[in-house]
C-alpha positions in Angstrom: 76.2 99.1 108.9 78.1 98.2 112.1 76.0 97.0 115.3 76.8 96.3 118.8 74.6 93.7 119.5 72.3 91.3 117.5 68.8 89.9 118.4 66.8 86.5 118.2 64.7 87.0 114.8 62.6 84.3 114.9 63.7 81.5 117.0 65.0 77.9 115.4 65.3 77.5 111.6 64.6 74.5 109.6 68.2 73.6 109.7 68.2 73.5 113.4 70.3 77.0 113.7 69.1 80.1 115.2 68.5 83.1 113.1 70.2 86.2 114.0 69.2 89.4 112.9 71.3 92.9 113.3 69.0 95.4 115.3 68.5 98.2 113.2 70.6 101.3 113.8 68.4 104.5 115.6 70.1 108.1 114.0 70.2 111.0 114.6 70.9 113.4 111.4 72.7 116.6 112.4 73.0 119.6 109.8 75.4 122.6 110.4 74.5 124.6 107.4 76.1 127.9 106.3 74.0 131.0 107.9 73.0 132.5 104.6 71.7 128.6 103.1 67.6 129.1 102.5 65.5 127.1 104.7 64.5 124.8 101.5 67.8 123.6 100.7 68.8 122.7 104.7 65.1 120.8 104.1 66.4 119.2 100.4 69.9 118.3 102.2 68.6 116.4 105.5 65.8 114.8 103.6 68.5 113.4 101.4 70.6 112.2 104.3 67.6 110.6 105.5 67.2 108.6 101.9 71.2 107.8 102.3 70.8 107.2 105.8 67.5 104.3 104.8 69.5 103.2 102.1 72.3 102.1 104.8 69.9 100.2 106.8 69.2 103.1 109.7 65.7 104.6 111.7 66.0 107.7 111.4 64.5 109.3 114.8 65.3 112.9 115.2 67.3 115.6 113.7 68.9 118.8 114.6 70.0 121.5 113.1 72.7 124.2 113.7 73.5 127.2 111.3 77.1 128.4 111.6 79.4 130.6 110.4 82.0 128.5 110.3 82.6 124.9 112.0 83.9 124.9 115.5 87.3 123.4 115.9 87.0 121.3 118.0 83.2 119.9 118.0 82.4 121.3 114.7 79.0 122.5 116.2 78.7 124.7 119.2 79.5 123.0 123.0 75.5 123.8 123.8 74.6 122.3 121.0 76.7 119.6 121.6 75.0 119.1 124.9 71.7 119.1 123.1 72.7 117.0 121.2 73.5 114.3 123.8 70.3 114.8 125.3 68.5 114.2 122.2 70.1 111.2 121.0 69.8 109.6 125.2 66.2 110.7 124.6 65.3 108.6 121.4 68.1 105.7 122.4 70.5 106.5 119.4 72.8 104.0 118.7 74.2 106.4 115.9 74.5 110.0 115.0 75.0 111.0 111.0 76.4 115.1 110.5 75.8 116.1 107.0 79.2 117.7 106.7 83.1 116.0 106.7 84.4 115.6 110.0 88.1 116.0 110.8 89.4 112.5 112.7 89.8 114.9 115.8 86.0 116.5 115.5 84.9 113.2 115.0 87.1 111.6 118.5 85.9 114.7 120.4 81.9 114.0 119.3 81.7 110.4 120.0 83.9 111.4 123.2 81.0 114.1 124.2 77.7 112.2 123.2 78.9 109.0 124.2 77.2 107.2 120.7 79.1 105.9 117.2 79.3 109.4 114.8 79.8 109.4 111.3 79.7 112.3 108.9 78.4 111.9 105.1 81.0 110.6 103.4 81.6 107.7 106.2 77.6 106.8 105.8 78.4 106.7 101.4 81.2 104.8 101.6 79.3 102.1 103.8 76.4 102.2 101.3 78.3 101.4 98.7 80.5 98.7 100.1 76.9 97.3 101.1 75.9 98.0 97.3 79.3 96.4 95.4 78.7 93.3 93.3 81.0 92.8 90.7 84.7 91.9 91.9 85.7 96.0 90.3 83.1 97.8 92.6 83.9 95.9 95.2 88.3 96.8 94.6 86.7 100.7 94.1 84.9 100.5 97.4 87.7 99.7 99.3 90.4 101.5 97.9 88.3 104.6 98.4 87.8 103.3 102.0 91.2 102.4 102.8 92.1 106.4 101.3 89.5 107.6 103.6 90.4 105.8 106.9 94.5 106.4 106.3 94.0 109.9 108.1 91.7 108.4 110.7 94.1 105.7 112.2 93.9 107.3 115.7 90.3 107.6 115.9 89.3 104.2 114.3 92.0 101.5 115.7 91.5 102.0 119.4 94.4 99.5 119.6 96.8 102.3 118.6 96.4 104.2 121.9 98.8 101.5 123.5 101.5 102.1 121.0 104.1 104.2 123.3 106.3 103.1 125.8 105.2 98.9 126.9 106.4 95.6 126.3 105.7 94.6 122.7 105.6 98.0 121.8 109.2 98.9 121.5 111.1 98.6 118.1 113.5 99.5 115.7 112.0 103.5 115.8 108.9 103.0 114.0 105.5 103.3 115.5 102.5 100.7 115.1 100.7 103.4 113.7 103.2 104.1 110.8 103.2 100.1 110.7 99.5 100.4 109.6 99.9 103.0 107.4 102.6 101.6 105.7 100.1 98.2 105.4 97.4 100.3 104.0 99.5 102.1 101.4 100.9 98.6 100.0 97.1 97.4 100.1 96.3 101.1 97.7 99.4 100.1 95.5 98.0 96.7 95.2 94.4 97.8 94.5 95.7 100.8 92.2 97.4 97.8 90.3 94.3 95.6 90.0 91.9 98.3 88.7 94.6 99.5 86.0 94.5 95.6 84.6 90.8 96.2 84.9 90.8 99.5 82.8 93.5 98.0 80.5 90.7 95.1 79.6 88.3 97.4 79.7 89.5 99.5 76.8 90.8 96.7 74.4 86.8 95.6 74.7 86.5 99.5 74.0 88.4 99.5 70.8 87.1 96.2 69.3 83.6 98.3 69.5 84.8 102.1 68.6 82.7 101.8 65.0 79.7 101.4 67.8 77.9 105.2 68.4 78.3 104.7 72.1 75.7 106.5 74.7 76.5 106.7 78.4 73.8 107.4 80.7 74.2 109.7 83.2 72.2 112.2 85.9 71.6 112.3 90.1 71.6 108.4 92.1 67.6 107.8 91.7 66.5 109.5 88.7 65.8 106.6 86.6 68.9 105.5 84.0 68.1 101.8 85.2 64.8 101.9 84.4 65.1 103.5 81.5 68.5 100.9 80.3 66.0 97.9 81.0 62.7 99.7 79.1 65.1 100.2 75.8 67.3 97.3 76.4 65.3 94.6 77.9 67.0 92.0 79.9 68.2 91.8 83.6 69.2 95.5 84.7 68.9 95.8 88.3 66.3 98.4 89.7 65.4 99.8 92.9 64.0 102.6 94.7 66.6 103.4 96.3 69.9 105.9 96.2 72.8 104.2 95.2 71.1 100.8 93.9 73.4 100.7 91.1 77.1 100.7 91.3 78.1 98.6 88.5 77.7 100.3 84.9 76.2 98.1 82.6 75.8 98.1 78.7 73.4 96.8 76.6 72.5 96.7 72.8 69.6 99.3 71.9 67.7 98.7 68.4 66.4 101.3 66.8 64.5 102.1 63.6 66.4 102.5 60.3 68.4 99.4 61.6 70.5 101.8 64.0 71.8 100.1 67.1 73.8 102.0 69.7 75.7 100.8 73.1 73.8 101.9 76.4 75.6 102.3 79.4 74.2 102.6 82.5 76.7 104.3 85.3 76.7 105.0 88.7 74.8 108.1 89.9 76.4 111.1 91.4 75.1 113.0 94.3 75.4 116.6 95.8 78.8 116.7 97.8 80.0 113.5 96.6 83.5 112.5 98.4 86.3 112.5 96.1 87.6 109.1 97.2 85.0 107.8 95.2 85.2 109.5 92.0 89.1 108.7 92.1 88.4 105.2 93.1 85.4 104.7 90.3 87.5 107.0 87.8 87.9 103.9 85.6 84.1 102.7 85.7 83.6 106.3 84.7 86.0 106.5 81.8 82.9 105.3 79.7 81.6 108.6 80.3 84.5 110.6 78.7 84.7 108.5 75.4 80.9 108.2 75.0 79.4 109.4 71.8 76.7 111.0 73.7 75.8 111.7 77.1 72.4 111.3 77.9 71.3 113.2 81.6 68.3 111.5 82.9 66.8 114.3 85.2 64.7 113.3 87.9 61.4 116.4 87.2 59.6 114.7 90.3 62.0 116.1 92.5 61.5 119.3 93.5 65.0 120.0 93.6 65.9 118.7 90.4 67.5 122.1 89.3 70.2 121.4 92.2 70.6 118.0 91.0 71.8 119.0 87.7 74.5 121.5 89.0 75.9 118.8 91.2 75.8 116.1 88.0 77.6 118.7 86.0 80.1 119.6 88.7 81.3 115.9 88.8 81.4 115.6 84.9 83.8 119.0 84.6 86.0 116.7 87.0 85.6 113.9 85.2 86.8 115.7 82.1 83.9 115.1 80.3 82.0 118.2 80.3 82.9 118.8 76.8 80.8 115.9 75.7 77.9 116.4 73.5 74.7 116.2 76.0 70.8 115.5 75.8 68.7 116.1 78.4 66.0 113.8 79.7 63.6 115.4 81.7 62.2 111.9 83.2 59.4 110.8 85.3 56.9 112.7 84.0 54.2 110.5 84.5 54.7 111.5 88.3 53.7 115.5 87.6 50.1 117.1 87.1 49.0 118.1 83.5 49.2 121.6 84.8 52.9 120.9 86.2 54.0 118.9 82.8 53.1 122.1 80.3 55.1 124.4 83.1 57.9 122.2 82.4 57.4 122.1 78.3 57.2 125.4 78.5 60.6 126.1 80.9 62.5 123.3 79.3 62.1 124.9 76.0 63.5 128.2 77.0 66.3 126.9 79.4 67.7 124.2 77.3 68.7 122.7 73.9 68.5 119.6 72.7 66.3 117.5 75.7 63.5 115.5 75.2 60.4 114.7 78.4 60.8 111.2 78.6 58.5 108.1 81.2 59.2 104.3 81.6 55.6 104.0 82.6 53.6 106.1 79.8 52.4 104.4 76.4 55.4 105.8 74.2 57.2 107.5 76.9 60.8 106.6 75.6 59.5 107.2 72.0 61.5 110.5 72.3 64.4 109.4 73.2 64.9 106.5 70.9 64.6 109.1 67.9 67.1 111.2 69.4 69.2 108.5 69.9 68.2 107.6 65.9 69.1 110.8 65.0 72.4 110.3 66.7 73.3 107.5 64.6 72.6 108.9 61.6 74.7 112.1 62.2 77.5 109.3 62.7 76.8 107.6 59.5 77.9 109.1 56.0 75.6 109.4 53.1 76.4 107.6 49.9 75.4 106.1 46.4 75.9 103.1 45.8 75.4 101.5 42.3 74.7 97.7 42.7 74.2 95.0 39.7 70.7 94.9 39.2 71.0 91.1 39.4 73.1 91.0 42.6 70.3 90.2 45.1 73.2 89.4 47.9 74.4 93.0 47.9 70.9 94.8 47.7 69.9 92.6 50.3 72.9 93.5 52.5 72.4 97.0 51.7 68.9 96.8 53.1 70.0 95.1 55.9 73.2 96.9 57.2 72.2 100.6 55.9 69.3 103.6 55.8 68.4 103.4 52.5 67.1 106.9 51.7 66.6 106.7 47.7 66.4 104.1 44.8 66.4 104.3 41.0 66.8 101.4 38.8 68.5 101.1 34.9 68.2 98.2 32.8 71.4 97.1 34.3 71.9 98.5 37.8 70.1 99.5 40.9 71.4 103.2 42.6 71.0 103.5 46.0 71.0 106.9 48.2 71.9 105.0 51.8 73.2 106.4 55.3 75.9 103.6 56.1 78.1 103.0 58.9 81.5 103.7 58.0 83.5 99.7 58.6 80.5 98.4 56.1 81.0 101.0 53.4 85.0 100.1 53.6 83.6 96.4 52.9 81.5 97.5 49.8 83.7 99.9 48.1 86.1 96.1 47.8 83.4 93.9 46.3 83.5 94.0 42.2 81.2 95.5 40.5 79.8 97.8 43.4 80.8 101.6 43.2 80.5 104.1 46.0 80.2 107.6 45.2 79.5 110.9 46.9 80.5 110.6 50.0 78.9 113.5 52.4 78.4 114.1 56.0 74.9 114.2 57.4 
């Protein structure tokens, strides 16, 4: 996050250069709820700001909280409010104060006017996490196209230089202002991003098609609930992981063996959050195609959280925009090694009469993921025909391959040949039904 002002951290360096360290930022969250919004979910939403607000590097040191009928016009919150506000934030030395809702460019002027500190609404506060949180060359293009969409309305507000722009030497032109100079700089800079991230996508899906034969799962479900944890426990390998919202920006896909010889493709993906701005699902649409052409979506669902239920409305809200809430889906009620025994056979017991096909899955319990990897078994084997296939008894090649690249279900043996009853993935079988002296026969669905 933006400071004013940077400290000694701790004196000379062994290189002979002084350290500097940004002072942490002291905020103030504001919530303006709706009047008729229960007392727990104003709690759930400021304790989430909170998280965000930690995530971005801030102290949170007081809050306040305003219910409204509607927003104000010009302040958003009431003027007395306003004035409490001020107060508070000279009381605790605020350097910062964070609203929970979307600020107009002129609320915002008018706040930062009246309470004489930086103000940033929820969006603002995302969009700076995740430009802190990009690492690939994509996430970082994403971050800032959805940053440059964001700021385009908020020239006035953001640029103090563009209060000088009328009348003045230097300012005086061929009838266009400086601020429709910078707006016409930062929609050449969208076109150019827009063009990057559409070669991006472009490479994206030719890797796509060379593995469409792959079953495909995408993980999905709120920032936090565990689908990095749960990538690296059934993937191995160097998945990033952090307790923290946000920590992964970048999907990433892995290999997953399973038994029977089944593999599928496990992607990770960035996690969605309640009132998500929409610069950032257009910006990361791309990222997120892998979502819409998965085989299977798998919704990790954080149970430790006691608003949970809320988190899976706002996961499903962003997948019906994404198109993809037509996609076969299995639940993962996760973290369960973080409930009571009492709490855990509540949720058996609820999970079975809310929902179909979900499993209870941990990444710290003996066999916590053992669940999921025979669903995800299961999966594969719904995606893989079932077929006979009559091999020469003395072809150990082929009954060797068959063992190695199918289910094999059944055998019975002649004098001559060897019949095998095998679930087999569809590019193989088009390979055996050309080598002589192999037969394939019914062909069914499983």
């Amino acid at each position: 996050m933006a400071a004013h002002a940077w400290k000694l951290a701790g004196g000379i360096i062994g290189n002979g250069l002084i350290e500097l360290q940004a002072p942490v930022e002291r905020a103030v969250l504001v919530a303006a709820p709706h009047a008729g919004e229960s007392e727990t979910l104003v709690d759930e939403h400021l304790e989430e700001l909170r998280l965000l607000a930690d995530t971005a590097g801030a102290q949170v040191v007081a809050t306040l909280v305003q219910r409204l009928e509607a927003p104000h016009a010009r302040l958003y919150i009431g003027s007395g409010k306003a004035d409490q506000l001020r107060a508070l934030a000279e009381h605790e030395r605020a350097t910062l104060v964070v609203f929970d809702e979307d600020l107009s460019p002129a609320q915002g002027s008018a706040l930062e006017k009246r309470l004489g500190v930086r103000v940033m609404d929820r969006t603002e506060l995302i969009l700076d996490i995740f430009a802190l949180r990009a690492r690939t060359a994509e996430s970082r293009l994403q971050v800032e196209l959805a940053q440059l969409q964001y700021l385009r309305t908020r020239l006035k507000r953001m640029w103090t230089h563009l209060s000088r722009t009328q009348g003045g030497i230097g300012t005086r032109g061929p009838g266009e202002t400086q601020l429709e100079t910078d707006r016409r700089i930062i929609d050449r800079r969208i076109t150019r991003l827009r063009r990057q991230l559409k070669q991006i996508s472009r490479g994206r899906e030719t890797r796509r098609k060379a593995r469409q034969n792959e079953v495909r799962v995408a993980l999905v479900g709120y920032t936090n609930a565990g689908k990095s944890s749960i990538l690296r426990a059934l993937a191995g390998g160097d998945v990033f992981v952090e307790n923290r919202l946000f920590a992964t920006l970048d999907s990433a896909t892995r290999a997953v063996e399973l038994a029977g010889g089944y593999r599928v493709l496990l992607t990770d993906t960035v996690g969605f959050i309640r009132k998500l701005p929409h610069h950032l699902v257009a910006s990361f649409r791309a990222t997120l195609e892998e979502i819409a052409d998965a085989d299977l979506l798998v919704h990790v669902i954080d149970v430790s959280s006691p608003s949970w239920e809320h988190q899976v409305e706002a996961v499903d809200a962003v997948l019906h925009e994404l198109g993809a809430s037509e996609r076969p889906v299995l639940l993962a009620f996760h973290k369960l090694d973080q409930l009571t025994h009492a709490e855990e056979e509540a949720l058996r017991r609820r999970s079975a009469e809310l929902h179909g096909d979900h499993v209870l899955t941990s990444v710290v319990e003996p066999g916590g993921l053992d669940a999921l990897r025979e669903a995800l078994r299961h999966r594969c084997a719904a995606n893989r025909p079932t077929v006979e296939v009559s091999v020469p008894i003395t072809d150990g090649r082929m009954l060797a391959e068959a063992y190695r690249e199918a289910e094999v279900l059944s055998r019975a043996e002649t004098d001559s040949r060897v019949v095998l009853t095998v679930r087999v993935p569809v590019e193989v079988l088009g390979r055996w039904r050309r080598i002589q002296g192999v037969t394939v026969d019914g062909i069914s669905e499983s």
